[in-house]
C-alpha positions in Angstrom: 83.4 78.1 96.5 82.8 74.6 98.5 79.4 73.5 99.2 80.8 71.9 102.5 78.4 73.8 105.3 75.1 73.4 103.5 72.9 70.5 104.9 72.8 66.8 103.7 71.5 66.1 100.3 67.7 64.6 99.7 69.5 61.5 98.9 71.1 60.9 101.9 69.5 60.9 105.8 71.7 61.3 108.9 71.5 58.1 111.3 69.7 56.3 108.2 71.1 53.1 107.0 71.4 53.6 103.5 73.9 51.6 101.5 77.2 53.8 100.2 77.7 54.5 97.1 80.6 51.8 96.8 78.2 49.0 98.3 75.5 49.7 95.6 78.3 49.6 92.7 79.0 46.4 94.1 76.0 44.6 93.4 75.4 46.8 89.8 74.4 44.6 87.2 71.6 42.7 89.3 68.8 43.5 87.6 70.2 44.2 84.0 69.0 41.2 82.9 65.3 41.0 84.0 64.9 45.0 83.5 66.4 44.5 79.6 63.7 42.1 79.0 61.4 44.5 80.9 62.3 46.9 77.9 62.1 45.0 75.5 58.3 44.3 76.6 57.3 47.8 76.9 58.6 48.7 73.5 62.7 49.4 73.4 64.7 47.8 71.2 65.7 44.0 71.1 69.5 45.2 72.3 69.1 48.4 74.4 71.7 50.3 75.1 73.8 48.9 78.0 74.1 52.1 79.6 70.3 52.5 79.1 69.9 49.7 81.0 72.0 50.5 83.9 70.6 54.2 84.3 66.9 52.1 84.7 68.6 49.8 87.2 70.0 52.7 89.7 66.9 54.7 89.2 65.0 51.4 90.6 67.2 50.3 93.2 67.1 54.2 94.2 63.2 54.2 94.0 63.1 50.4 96.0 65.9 51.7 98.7 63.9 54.8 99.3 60.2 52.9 99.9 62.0 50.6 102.2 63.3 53.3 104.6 59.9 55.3 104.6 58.3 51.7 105.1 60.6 51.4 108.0 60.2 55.0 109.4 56.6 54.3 109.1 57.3 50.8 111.0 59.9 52.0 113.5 56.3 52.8 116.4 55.6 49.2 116.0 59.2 47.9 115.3 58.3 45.6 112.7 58.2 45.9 109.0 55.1 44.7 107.1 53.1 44.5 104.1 51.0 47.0 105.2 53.6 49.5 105.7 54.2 49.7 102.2 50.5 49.6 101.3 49.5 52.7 103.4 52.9 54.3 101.2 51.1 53.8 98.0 47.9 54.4 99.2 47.2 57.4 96.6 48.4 55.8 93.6 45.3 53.6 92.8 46.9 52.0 90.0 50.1 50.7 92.2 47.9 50.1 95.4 45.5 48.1 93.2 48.4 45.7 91.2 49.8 45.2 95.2 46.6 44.0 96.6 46.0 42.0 93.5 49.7 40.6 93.3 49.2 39.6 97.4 45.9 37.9 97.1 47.2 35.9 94.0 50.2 35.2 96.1 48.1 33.7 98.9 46.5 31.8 96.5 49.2 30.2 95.4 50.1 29.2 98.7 47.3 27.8 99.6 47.2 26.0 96.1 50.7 24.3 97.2 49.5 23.7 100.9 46.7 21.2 98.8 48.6 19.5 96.4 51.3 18.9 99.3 48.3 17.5 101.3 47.3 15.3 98.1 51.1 14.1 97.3 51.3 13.1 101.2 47.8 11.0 101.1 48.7 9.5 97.5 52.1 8.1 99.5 50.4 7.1 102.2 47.8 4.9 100.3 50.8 3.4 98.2 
């Protein structure tokens, strides 16, 4: 019995413009090593399993693929992706919502950290 008239999967969205499955085997193996030492940090072993590893990597990219095309459906009124898009997508988990905004303002801070010391280097050359 084919399943060929029933509708598209959850995975997939007509006129979306999700990756194939081919394209995202392609670029396998881009996380492995930050998400095995990501494992190893929460707990797993020293060595995890390598196919361990690359079930966590397509359940990520799969998680990070599908907040990026909500964030753009949620963007497509305005017509431009932004922070804020995927804030108000996470606004019910606390926990997440609160590590964003905390991760964003440290992240400004940083840049404004740079923007002085650039400022400092350029008037220590200058007196020189």
């Amino acid at each position: 019995m084919s399943n060929n008239a029933a509708g598209p999967s959850s995975k997939t969205r007509p006129g979306s413009s999700q990756p194939s499955e081919s394209s995202l085997k392609r670029k396998r193996g881009m996380f492995q090593k930050d998400l095995h030492h990501m494992m190893y940090g929460f707990g797993d072993d020293q060595n995890p399993l390598p196919e361990t590893v690359a079930l966590l990597e397509d359940i990520v990219v799969e998680y990070v693929s599908d907040m990026v095309h909500k964030a753009q459906d949620v963007a497509s009124k305005r017509g431009k992706l932004l922070t804020e898009d995927f804030l108000f997508l996470i606004r019910k988990d606390l926990p997440k919502l609160n590590r964003c905004t905390e991760l964003l303002s440290m992240n400004e801070e940083l840049k404004q950290a740079r923007k002085a010391f650039e400022v400092d280097e350029e008037k220590l050359a200058s007196i020189d």
